[in-house]
N, C-alpha and C positions, 0 to 999 in steps of 0.2 A: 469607427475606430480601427487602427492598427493592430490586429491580432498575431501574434508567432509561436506556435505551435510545434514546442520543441522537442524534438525526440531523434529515432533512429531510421525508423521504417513511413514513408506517408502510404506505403499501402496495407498498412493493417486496421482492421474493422473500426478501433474504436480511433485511430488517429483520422480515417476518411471519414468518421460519424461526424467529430467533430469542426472540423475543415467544411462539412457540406453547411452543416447546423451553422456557423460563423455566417457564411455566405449567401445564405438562406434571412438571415438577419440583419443583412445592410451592411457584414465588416469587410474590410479588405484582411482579408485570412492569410499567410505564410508559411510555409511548412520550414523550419529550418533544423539541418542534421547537426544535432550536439558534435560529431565529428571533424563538423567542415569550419566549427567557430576556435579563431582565437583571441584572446584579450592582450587591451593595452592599460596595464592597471596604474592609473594616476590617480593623485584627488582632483587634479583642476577638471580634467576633463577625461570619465572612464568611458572606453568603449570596446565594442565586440566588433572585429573583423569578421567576414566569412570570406571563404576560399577563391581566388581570384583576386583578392583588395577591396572589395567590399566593405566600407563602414557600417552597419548597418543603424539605422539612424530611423526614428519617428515613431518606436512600438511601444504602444499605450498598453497593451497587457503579453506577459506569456504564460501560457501553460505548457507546465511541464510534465513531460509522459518518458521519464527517463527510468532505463533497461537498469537490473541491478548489477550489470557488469559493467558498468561505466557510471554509474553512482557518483564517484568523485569528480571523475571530471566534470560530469554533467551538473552537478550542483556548483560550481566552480561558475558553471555556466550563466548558472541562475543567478551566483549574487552579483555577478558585472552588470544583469541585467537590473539588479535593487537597484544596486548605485546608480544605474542611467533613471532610476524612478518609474520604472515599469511597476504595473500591477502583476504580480505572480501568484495565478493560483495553485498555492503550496508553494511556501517559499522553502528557500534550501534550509535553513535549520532542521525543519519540521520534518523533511526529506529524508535529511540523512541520519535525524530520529528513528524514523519508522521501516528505513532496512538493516538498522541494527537489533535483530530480536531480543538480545538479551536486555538493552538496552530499554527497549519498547514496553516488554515485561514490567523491568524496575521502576520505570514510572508510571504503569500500571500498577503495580505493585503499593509503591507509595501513596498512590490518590485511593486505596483500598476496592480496587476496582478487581471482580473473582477471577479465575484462571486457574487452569490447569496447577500441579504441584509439579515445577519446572527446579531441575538441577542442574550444576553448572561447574565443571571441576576443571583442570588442567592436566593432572597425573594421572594414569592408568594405577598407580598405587592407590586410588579413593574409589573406585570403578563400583566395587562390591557395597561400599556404605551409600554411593549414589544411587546405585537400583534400590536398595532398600529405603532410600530417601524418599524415594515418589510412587512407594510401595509394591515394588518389586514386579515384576511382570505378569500378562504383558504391559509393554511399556512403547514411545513414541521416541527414536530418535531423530533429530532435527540437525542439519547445517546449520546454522548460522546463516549464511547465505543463499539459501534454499527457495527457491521461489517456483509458483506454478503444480507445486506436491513434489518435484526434483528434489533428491536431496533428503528425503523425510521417510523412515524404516521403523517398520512395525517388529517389535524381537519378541516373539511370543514365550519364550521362555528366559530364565534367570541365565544357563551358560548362552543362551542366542544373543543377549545384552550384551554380555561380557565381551565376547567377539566382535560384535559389530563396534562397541563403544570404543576399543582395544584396537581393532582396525581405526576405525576413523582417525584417533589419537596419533598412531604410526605416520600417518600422512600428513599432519601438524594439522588438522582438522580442527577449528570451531565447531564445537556442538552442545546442542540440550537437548536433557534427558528428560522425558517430559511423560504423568500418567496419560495411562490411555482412558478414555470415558466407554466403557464397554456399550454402558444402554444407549448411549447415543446410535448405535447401529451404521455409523458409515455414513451419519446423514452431519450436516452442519447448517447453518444460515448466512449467509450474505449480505448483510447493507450495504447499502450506496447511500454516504453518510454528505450533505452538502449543503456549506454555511450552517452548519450545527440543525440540519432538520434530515431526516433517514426520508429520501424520496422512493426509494423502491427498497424492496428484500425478494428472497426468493431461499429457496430451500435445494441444497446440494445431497443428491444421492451420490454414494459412490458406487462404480460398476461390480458386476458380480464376483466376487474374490478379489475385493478390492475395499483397501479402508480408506485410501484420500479421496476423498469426495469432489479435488477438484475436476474441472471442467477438462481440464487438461490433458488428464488424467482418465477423460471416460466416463467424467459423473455428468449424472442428469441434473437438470434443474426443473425447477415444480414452483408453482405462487404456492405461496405462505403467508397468514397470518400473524405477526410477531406480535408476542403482548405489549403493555405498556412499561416492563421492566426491560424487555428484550431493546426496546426504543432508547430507553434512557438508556442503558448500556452505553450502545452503540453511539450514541450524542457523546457522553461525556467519552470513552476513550478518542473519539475522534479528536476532541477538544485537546485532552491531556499529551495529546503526541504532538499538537498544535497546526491539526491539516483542516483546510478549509473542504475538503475533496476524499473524503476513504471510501475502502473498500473493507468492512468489519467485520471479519468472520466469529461467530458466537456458535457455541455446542451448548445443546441441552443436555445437563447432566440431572444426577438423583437429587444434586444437590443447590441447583439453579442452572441458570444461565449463566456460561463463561466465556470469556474474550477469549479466543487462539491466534488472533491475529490481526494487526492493521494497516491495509495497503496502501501506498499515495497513488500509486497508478493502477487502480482497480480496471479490469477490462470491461468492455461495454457492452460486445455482442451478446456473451450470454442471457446477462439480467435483463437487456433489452428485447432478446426474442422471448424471453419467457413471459414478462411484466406486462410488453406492449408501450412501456413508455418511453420517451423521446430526451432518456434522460443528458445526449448531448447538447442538445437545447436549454434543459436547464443551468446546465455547465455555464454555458455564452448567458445565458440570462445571469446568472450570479456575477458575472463579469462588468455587466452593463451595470448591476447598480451599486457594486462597488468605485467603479470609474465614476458612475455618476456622484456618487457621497461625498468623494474624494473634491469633487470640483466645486459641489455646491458651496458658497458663501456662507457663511454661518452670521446666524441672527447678533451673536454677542457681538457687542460694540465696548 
């Protein structure tokens, strides 16, 4: 099979895991930079150029490993490649689901799936009802567009809210206001959610004087055992945003297990050094017997 492996950077860990794992499995692998593509959108015949005049022509799947600073184009990316009838795992709807958080939330939300008590205002004149919304501080505020722990500020008091939320607002800022889970301790859980089965987890500390626990950010990671509510969780949000492929961050609170978030392009070196497993490999495998499903003949006559 023709694989194309879309994103920005091919030397970072999990896009070279990926690219070896492909290659390693018989495909003809591609790296191609969401940057260097443009489209020629017809219905007779849609195609994706690349840089130089390139048509690029014969790719039976992509995966997309797209930056959330280029989000739109890059899902733009994606659907030229539906219409040529590529396999994508994680197609652009589900995509650009899952880097809208509020968004992501809400239909969390709707499928009654737990979560943090997340607000979400416009006006610096509701600022005060909002902290008190999600029970006053401390409290989590969040970008909207925040990715990696960037963007995400802990205001340990009611006027530290006030300011930070009041700033961000100044700046035409998306953002939520979100409780903080104190007994959680700076620790979070990780799935790596794929075709609806959690292959690996692991357990995020965050560094010393530090409450984001991500990797990114200085936190460790540690195996974990996740119950079988922490599993289901993790299955059904992945489902509900509609990604064949997450990244599921769930906190342990007093009062369950809750979603804080779900990634389409979860990174791979952490979980992978921590777990041991070889999870770009099952990436390509889920690839295979999609493609494969897709072709087979079907018995009804």
């Amino acid at each position: 099979m023709q694989i194309a492996l879309l994103g920005s950077d091919p030397d970072l860990y999990s896009n070279k895991r990926i690219m070896d794992a492909g290659k390693k499995r018989g495909h003809d692998m591609r790296f191609i930079n969401i940057r260097h593509c443009y489209m020629n959108i017809v219905s007779s015949k849609p195609e994706v150029h690349y840089r130089g005049g390139e048509i690029i022509k014969g790719i039976d799947a992509v995966i997309p490993r797209i930056r959330p600073a280029i989000t739109f184009y890059g899902t733009a990316v994606v659907r030229q490649f539906e219409l040529m009838g590529a396999f994508c795992l994680n197609d652009s709807v589900s995509t650009v689901r899952s880097r809208d958080k509020l968004r992501t939330l809400q239909l969390l939300a709707r499928k009654g799936v737990p979560m943090p008590v997340t607000g979400f205002a416009h006006s610096p004149m509701d600022t005060k009802d909002l902290i008190k919304m999600v029970g006053g501080a401390p409290l989590v505020v969040k970008l909207l567009e925040s990715t990696q722990g960037v963007g995400v500020v802990l205001a340990e008091t009611n006027k530290a809210a006030e300011s930070v939320i009041n700033a961000f607002k100044s700046l035409k800022a998306h953002i939520l206001v979100q409780e903080y889970i104190k007994e959680a301790n700076g620790k979070d859980i990780r799935c790596f959610v794929i075709g609806g089965k959690v292959v690996a987890a692991m357990q995020r500390q965050a560094a010393e004087g530090e409450f984001r626990s991500n990797m990114h950010q200085g936190g460790k990671g540690s195996i974990i055992q996740i119950t079988p509510e922490e599993k289901k969780l993790a299955i059904k949000s992945a489902k509900v945003v509609g990604l064949q492929v997450a990244g599921v961050d769930i906190i342990r609170s007093a009062k369950g297990p809750q979603i804080l978030e779900v990634n389409s392009s979860p990174g791979l070196e952490g979980i992978e050094g921590v777990t041991g497993k070889d999870i770009a490999s099952m990436m390509i495998e889920y690839i295979e017997d999609n493609i494969s499903a897709k072709n087979t003949p079907s018995d009804l006559t």
